[in-house]
C-alpha positions as YAML, in Angstrom:
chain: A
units: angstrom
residues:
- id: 1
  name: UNK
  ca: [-21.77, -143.58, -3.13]
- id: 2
  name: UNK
  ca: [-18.99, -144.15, -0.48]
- id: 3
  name: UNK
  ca: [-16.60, -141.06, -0.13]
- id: 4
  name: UNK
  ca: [-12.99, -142.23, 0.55]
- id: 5
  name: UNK
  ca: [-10.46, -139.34, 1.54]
- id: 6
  name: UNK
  ca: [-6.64, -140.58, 1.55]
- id: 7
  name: UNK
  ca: [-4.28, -139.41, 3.64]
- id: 8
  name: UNK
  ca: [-2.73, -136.72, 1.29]
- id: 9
  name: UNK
  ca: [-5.84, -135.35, 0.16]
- id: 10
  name: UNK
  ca: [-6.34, -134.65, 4.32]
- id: 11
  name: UNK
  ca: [-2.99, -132.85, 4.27]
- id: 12
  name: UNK
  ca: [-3.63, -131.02, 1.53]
- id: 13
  name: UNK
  ca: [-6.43, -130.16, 2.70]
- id: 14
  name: UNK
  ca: [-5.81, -128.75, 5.68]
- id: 15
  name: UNK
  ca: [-2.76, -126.87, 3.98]
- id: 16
  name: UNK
  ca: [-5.32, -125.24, 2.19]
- id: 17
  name: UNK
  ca: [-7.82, -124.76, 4.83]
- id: 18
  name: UNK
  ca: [-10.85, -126.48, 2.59]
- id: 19
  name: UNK
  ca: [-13.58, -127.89, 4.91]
- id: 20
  name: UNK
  ca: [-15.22, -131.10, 4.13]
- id: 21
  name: UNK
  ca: [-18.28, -129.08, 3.02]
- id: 22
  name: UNK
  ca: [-16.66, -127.09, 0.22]
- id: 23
  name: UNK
  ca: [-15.16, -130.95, -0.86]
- id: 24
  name: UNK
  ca: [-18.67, -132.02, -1.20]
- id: 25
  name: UNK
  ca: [-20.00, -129.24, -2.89]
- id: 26
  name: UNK
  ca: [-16.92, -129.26, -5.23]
- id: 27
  name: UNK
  ca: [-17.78, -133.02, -5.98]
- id: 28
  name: UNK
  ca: [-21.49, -132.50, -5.98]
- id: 29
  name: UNK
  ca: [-22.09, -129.92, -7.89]
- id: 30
  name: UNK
  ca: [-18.67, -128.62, -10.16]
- id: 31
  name: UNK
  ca: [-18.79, -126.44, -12.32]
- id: 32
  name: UNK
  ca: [-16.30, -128.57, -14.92]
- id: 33
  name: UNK
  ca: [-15.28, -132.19, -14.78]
- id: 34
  name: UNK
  ca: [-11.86, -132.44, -16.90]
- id: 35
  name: UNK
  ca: [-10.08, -135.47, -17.67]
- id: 36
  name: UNK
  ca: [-6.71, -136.48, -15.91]
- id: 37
  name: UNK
  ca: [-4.10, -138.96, -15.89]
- id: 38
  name: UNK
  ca: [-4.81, -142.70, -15.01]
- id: 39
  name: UNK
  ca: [-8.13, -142.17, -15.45]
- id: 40
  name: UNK
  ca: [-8.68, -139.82, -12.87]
- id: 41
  name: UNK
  ca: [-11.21, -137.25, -12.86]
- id: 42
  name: UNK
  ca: [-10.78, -132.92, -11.86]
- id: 43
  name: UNK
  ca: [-13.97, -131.83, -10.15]
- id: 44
  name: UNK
  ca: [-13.28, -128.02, -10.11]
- id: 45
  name: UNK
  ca: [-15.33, -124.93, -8.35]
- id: 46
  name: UNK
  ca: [-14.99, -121.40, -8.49]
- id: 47
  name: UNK
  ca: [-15.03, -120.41, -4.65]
- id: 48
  name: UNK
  ca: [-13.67, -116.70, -3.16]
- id: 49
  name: UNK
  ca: [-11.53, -115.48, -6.13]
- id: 50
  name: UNK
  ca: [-9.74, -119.01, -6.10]
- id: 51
  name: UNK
  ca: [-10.22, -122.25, -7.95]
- id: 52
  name: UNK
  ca: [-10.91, -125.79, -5.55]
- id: 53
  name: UNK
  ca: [-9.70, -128.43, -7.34]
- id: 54
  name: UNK
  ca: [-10.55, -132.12, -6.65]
- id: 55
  name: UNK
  ca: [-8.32, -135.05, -8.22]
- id: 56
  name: UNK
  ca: [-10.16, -138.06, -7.74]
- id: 57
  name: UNK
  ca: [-10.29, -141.73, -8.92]
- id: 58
  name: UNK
  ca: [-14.02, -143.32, -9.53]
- id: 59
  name: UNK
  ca: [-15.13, -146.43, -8.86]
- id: 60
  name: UNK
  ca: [-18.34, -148.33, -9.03]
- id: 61
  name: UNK
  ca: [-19.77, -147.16, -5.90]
- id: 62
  name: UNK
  ca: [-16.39, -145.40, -4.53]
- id: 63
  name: UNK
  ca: [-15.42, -142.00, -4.77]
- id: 64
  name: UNK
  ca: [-11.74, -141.88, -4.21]
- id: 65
  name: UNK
  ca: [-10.34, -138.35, -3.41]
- id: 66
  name: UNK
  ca: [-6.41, -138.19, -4.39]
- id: 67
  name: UNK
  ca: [-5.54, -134.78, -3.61]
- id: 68
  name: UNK
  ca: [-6.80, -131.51, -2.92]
- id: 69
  name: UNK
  ca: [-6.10, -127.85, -3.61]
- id: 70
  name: UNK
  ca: [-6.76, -124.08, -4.38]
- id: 71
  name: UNK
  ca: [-5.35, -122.67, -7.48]
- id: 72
  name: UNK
  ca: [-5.44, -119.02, -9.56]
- id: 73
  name: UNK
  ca: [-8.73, -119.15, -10.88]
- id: 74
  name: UNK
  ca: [-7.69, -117.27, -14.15]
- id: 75
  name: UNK
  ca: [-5.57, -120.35, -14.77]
- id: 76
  name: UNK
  ca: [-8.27, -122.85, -14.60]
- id: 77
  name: UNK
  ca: [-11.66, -120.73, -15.17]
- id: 78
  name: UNK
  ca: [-13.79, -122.13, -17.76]
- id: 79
  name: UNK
  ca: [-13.47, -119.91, -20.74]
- id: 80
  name: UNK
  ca: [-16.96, -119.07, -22.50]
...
């Protein structure tokens, strides 16, 4: 599977000082998967107190990542 990173999602990115590494771990192994608009996809990881969360677009063998950040992670933790 190709990883594609546009040019926002770098910004954002660095903004939020997420390495590559925590990107791929968000992507490869999320804890939730949620639905977005235009049939993107939220990968989203629990990571220092903060929730990462991934926006991307999927493709057949493309990954597309849209954007990038760190949010709250009482506003986004999966409740149980």
């Amino acid at each position: 599977m190709e990883l594609q990173i546009i040019e926002h999602a770098y910004e954002r990115m660095q903004q939020y000082n997420v390495t590559l590494k925590m990107l791929t771990d968000t992507l490869s192994n999320p804890e939730d998967i949620l639905p977005a608009n235009y049939n993107r996809k939220i990968y989203q990881k629990g990571l220092d107190g903060y929730m990462l969360r991934v926006i991307v677009e999927e493709y057949i063998n493309v990954i597309r990542v849209i954007t990038v950040y760190k949010a709250e992670r009482d506003r986004y933790a999966i409740q149980i």
